[in-house]
N, C-alpha and C positions, 0 to 999 in steps of 0.2 A: 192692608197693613198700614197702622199709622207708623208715620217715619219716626214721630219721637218717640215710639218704645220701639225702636228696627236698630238692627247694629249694622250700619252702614258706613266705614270709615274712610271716605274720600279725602283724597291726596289732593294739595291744590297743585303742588310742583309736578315734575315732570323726572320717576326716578331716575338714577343715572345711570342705574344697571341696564336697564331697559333696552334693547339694541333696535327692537324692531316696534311697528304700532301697536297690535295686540297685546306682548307683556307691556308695555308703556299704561293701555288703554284699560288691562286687567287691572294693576296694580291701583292706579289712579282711582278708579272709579267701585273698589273697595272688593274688587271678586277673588282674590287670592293672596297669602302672604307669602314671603318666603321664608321657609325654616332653615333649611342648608340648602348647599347645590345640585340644582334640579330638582327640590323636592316642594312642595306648596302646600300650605293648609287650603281648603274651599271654603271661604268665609259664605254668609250668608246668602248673600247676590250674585255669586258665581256657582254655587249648588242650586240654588231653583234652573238656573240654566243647564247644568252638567244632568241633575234629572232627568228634564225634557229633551233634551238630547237621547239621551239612555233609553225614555221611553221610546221614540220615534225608533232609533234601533231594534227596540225589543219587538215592538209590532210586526212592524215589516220582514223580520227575523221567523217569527211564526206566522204569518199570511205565507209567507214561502215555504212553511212543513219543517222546520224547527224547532226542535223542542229544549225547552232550557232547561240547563243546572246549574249548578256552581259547584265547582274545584275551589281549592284547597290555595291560599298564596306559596305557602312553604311545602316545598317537593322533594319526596328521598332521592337522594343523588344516584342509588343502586337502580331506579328505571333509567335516567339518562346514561347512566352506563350500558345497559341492554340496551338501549338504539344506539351505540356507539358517539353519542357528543358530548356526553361531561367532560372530557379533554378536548375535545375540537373544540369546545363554545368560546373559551377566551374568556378575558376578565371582565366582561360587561355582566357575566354572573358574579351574583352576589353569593358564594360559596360559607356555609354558615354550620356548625357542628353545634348537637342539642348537649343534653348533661349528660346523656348516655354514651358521648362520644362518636356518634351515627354522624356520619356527616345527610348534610339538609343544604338545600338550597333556596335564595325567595325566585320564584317562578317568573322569568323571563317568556315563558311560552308554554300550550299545554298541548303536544303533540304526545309525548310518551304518556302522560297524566290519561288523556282523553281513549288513546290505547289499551291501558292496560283496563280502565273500565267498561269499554268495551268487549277486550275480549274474555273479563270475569263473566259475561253474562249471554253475551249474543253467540249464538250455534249453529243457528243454519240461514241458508239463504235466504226464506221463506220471512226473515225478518228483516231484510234490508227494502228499500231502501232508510238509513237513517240518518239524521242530520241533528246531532246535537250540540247546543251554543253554551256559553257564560257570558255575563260582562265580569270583571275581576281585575282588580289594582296589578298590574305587574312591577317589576325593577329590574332596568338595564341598568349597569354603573357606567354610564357612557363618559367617557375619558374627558371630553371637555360641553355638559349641559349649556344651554343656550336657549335663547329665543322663548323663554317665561313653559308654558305648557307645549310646546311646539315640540321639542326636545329636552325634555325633562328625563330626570332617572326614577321617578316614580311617575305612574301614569295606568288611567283607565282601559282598558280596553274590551273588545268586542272579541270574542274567538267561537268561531263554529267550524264543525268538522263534519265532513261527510263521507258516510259508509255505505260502499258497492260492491256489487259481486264482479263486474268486470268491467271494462272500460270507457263502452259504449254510456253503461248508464250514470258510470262518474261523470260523464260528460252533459247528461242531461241535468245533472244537480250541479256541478258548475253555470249551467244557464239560468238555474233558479236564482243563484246566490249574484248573478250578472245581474240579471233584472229587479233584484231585491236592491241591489246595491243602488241602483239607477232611482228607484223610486223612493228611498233613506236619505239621497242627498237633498234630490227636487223636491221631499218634505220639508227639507231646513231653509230652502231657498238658495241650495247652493247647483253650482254646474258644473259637477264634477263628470269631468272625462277619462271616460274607460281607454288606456292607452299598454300595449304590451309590453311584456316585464318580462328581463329574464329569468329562464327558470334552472339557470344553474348546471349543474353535474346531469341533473334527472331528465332533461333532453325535452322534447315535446313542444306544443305552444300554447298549453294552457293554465297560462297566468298574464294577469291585467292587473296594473296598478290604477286605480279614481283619482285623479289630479284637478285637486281647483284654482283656476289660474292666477296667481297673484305676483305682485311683483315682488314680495319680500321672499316668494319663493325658492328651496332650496335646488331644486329641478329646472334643470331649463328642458323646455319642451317645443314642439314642434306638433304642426296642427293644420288640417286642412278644414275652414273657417265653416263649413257646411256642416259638422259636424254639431254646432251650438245650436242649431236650428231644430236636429230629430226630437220626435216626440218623445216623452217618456211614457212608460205604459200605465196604464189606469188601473183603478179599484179592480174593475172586474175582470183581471189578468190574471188567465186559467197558468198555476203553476202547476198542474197534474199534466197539463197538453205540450204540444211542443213548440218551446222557445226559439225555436234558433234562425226563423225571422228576425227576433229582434239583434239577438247577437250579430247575425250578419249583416242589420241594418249599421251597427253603429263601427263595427267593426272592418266595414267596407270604404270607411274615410280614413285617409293618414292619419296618424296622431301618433307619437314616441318623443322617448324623454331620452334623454341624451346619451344612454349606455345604450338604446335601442336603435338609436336614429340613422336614417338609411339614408346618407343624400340623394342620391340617383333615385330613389322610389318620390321621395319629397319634392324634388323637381318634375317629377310629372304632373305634380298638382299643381292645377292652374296658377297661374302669378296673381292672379287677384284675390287666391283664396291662403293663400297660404300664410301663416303664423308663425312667430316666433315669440317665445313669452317664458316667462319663469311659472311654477307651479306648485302648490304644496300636496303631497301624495298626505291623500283622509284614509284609504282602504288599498286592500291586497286581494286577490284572493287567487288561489294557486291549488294544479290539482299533482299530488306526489305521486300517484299509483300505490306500488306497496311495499316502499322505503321502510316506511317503520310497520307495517303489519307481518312484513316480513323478519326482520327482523328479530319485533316483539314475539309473535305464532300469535296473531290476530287471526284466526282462520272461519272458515263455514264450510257449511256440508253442502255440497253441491244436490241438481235433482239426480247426478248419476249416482250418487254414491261416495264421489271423492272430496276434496278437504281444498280449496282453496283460499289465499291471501287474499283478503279484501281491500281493495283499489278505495284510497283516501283523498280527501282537497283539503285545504281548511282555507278562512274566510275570515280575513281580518277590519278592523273599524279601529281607527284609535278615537275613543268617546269623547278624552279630556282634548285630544291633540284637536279636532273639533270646534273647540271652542274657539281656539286661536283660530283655525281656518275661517270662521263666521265672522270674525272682529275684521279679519283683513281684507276681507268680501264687502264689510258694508258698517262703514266709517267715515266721517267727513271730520271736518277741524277741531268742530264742538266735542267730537266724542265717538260712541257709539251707534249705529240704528240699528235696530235689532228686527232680525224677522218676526212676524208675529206669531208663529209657531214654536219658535224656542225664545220668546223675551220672559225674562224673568217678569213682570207686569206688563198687562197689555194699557194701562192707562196709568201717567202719573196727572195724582189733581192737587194743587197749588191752590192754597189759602194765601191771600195777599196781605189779608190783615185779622189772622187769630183773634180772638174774641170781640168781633163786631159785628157788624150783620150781614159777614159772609161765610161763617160758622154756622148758621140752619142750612144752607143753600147746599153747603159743602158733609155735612153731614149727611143730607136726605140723599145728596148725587153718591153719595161710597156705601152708603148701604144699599141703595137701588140697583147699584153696578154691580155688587158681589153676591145680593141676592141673583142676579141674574146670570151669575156664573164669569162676570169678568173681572179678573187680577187687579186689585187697585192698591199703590202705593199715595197715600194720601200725606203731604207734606204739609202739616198742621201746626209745625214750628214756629215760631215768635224771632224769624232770623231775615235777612237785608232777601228785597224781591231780585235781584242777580245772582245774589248766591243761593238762591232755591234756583232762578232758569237754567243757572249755568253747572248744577247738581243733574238736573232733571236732563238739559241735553245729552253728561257726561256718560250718562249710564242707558241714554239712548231706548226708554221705552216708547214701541210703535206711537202712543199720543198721548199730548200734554191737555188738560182740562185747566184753565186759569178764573180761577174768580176771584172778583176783586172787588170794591165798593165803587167804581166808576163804571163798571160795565152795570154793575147791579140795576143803576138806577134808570138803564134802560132797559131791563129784564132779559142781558144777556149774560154771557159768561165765552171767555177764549176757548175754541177749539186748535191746537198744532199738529199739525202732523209731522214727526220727526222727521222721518225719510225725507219729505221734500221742501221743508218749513213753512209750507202754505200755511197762513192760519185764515181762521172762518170767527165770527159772532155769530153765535145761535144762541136759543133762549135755551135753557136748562133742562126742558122736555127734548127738546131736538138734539142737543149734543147726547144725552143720554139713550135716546134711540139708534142715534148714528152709530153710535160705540159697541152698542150690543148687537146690532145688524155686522157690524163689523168683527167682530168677535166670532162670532153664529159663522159668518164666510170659512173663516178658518177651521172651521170641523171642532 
C-alpha cells in the first residue's frame, strides 16, 4: 500500500483523554477515532490489526472442534426473561423497544441467544459433543468507559459455548477451550496466564481468567514465577485425547488475581519465585452446568430413554480489548512494536527522496515484497525524512527498509528492526531475501 493514497491520520501531540499507553498509542498513530463514550470507529490501520487478531481466534477456535456462526446484535428481551436476567442484568444493557413496541435488547452476551438455538434443533445425545462460537460487536453501557478499547461500551468479542450430556465431558471441553486459549495468545506473542476465577452462585472450580501482565493493568495479580516458563502445546496437539496433563501442568503453579488470592497458599511459594504485578484479563472461560438449559428445557434423549439438561461452559476472548493488551505488552517511547503475526504491515519502505534515483530501487523492492506475500506500506511521500522515521516507528511495523541517494551509491539500502532498533546496510537483494525468510518464519 502506497501511504499517499492510504488514510492514515497521525496525531503529532499526545490526546489528553488518553489515560493510559495504548489509547495514547491507538489514537496517535491513527487506529481509532472516538465517536461518543466508549465507542470508536476502526480507521484503517487499527482494522488490519483487529482482522488478524479475529483471524488467529477464529483458527485456533476450530483446530479445537468449534464450529462457527453468528448471532444476531439485537436480542428479544422475552428469552432473557426465560433464564431469568433481563431484571437482574442492570443498566449496563442497552434496553431498546422496535415500532411494534416488542421490547429488544443490543446484546451484551449470548447465552440465552445460543440456547434457545440450540435447543430448536439438537435432540438427543448422540449429537453432543458440541461446541459453537461467533465473533460479534456487543454493548455494555458501562457507567464510566475508560482506557480507549480496554473498556469501551461497544466492543468485539469472541463467544463459544459448549454442549454436554453430563459433566465429566463438559469437563473435557473446558480443557479444549484451556489449551485453545493458551495457544491464541502465544500466537499474538502474548503470555497470558490462566489464573482461577470465581465462579459465582453456581459453585465448582471451573473457571480461569487469561491475564497478561502489564502494569497499566486493572487486576492486581499474584504469581509463582515458574509458571512463564511451561510450554505451550504445539500444532500437533490431539484435542480429541486427553488434555488434562496440560491443564494440570499449568494449573499446578500459584497464580490469582486479587478476588481469588490466598495469602497462606502464596507463601508457600518459594520467595524467589513469587510475583506480584498488575494484569489485564484478554479471556474467561467458565463451565455453568445447566443454569440456563435448565431453565430454557435445552434437553436430549438420553441411551436409557430419559430427557436430560445439557451441562454448558462458554468461552470468552475480548478481540478489540486485544488490541490494547498488545500495545501495553510491546511499546517503547517511539511508539509501537508490533508482533509480526498481528502488525498491520510486516515492512515499512521509506523513499528519502521521491522522484530521483531512489524511485526504481523502491519500486522494484514493494512489488518483489507483495509478490511474495509480504505486507508492505511504502511511504513515497515528498515530506521531511523525520517525519517519515518518526511516522514509521509510531505505528511500530516489525521492519523499516530505508533507501536513500547516499546509501545508494554504495549499493546499499537501511535495514531496522523495530523491536530492537538494530539497523543493518545490506544491498537490495539481501534486505529483500531477509524479509521474506522472515516473513515465511512466521507461517
Amino acid at each position: 500500500m502506497r501511504l499517499s493514497r492510504y488514510f492514515l491520520p497521525i496525531l503529532k501531540e499526545n490526546p489528553k483523554e488518553a489515560e493510559i499507553v495504548s489509547h495514547r498509542l491507538m489514537l496517535r498513530a491513527g487506529m481509532i477515532r472516538q465517536q461518543s463514550a466508549g465507542i470508536y470507529a476502526w480507521l484503517p490501520l487499527g482494522l488490519r490489526v483487529l482482522e488478524k487478531v479475529q483471524k488467529i481466534v477464529e483458527e485456533e477456535q476450530k483446530r479445537a472442534g468449534a464450529v462457527q456462526l453468528l448471532m444476531p446484535t439485537v436480542q428479544s428481551a422475552d428469552l432473557w426473561r426465560e433464564s431469568g436476567r433481563y431484571d437482574a442484568y442492570g443498566k449496563e444493557m442497552l434496553r431498546i423497544t422496535d415500532r411494534h413496541e416488542r421490547e429488544m435488547l443490543f446484546g451484551p452476551t449470548n447465552e440465552e441467544m445460543i440456547t434457545d438455538i440450540f435447543r430448536g434443533y439438537v435432540r438427543s445425545y448422540k449429537d453432543l459433543p458440541l461446541n459453537l462460537f461467533h465473533v460479534q460487536w456487543k454493548f455494555r453501557d458501562e457507567v464510566r468507559p475508560r482506557f480507549g478499547v480496554m473498556r469501551g461500551r461497544e466492543f468485539l468479542m469472541k463467544d463459544a459455548y459448549s454442549f454436554d450430556v453430563d459433566q465429566e465431558k463438559a469437563r473435557a471441553a473446558y480443557n479444549r477451550m484451556f489449551v485453545a486459549y493458551l495457544r491464541t495468545f502465544a500466537r499474538m506473542g502474548l503470555t497470558a496466564i490462566p489464573m482461577k476465577a470465581d465462579t459465582g452462585p453456581i459453585g465448582g472450580d471451573l473457571s480461569h481468567e487469561f491475564i497478561v501482565l502489564a502494569s497499566t493493568g486493572e487486576s492486581e495479580v499474584f504469581l509463582d514465577k515458574d509458571i512463564l516458563s511451561l510450554p505451550i502445546p504445539g500444532e500437533d496437539t490431539d484435542f480429541d485425547g486427553d488434555l488434562s496433563h496440560v491443564i494440570d501442568a499449568w494449573t499446578s503453579h500459584y497464580a490469582a488475581t486479587d478476588e481469588m488470592h490466598d495469602a497462606d497458599a502464596f507463601a508457600a511459594v518459594d520467595a524467589g519465585k513469587q510475583e506480584q504485578a498488575r494484569g489485564i484479563e484478554v479471556g474467561h472461560i467458565f463451565y455453568f452446568g445447566t443454569k440456563y438449559s435448565e431453565a430454557m428445557g435445552a434437553k436430549v434423549a438420553t441411551g436409557e430413554g430419559s430427557e436430560v439438561p445439557v451441562h454448558m461452559g462458554s468461552y470468552g476472548i475480548g478481540v478489540s480489548r486485544l488490541l490494547g493488551a498488545l500495545i501495553e505488552a510491546n511499546h517503547d517511547d517511539d511508539g509501537i512494536a508490533w508482533p509480526m503475526s498481528v502488525t498491520p504491515f510486516h515492512v515499512g519502505l521509506i523513499n528519502m527522496k521521491p522522484g530521483a534515483e531512489t524511485d526504481p530501487v523502491c519500486d522494484a523492492l514493494y512489488k518483489q515484497l507483495e509478490e511474495a506475500g509480504v505486507e508492505v506500506l511504502y511511504d513515497d511521500r515528498d515530506t521531511r525524512a523525520g517525519a517519515k522515521f518518526a511516522s514509521m516507528d509510531l505505528i511500530g511495523l516489525p521492519y523499516q527498509v530505508v533507501v536513500g541517494p547516499r546509501g545508494l551509491k554504495s549499493g546499499e539500502v537501511e535495514l531496522k528492526t523495530r523491536a530492537t532498533g538494530e539497523k543493518q546496510m545490506l544491498s537490495p537483494e539481501a534486505a529483500l531475501n531477509l524479509l521474506i525468510e522472515a516473513v515465511k518464519a512466521q507461517g
